[in-house]
C-alpha positions in Angstrom: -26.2 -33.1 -15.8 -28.1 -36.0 -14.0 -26.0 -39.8 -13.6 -27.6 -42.9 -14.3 -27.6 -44.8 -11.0 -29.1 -47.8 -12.0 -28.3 -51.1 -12.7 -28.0 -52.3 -16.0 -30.5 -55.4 -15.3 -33.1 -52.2 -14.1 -32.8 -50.8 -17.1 -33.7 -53.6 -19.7 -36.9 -54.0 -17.5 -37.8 -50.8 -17.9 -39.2 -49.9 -21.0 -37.4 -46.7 -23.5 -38.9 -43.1 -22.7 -40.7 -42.0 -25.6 -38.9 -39.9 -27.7 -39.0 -36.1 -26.8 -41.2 -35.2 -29.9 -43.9 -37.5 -28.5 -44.4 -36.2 -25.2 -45.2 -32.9 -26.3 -48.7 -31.5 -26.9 -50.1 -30.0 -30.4 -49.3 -26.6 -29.6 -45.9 -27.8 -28.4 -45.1 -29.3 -31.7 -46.4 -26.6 -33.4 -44.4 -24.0 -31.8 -40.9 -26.2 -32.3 -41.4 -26.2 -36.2 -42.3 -22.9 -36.1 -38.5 -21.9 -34.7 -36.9 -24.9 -36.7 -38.5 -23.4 -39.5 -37.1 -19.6 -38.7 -33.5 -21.2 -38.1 -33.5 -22.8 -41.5 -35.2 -20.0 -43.3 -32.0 -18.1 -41.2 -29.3 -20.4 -42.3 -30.2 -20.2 -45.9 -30.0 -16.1 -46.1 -27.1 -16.5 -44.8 -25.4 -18.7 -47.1 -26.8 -17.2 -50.1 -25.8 -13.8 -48.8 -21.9 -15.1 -48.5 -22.0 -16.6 -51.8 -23.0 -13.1 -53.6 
């Protein structure tokens, strides 16, 4: 865990990181939806398999 050690007048000045999405490349991105896609398809056999 990293503390903020700034002043809150440094930190208006500053402009907002980009979101984490946006900083990574195209194979990146590609490889995140790839495992968000495996978790979901995960989470829905399990759901339908504890409603059978």
């Amino acid at each position: 865990m990293q503390l903020k050690l700034r002043f809150a007048e440094e930190d208006r000045k500053r402009p907002p990181d980009p979101p984490a999405w946006e900083k990574l490349d195209a194979e990146a991105r590609a490889e995140a939806l790839r495992r968000l896609a495996l978790v979901i398809a995960r989470m829905l056999t399990v759901r339908e398999a504890g409603h059978d």
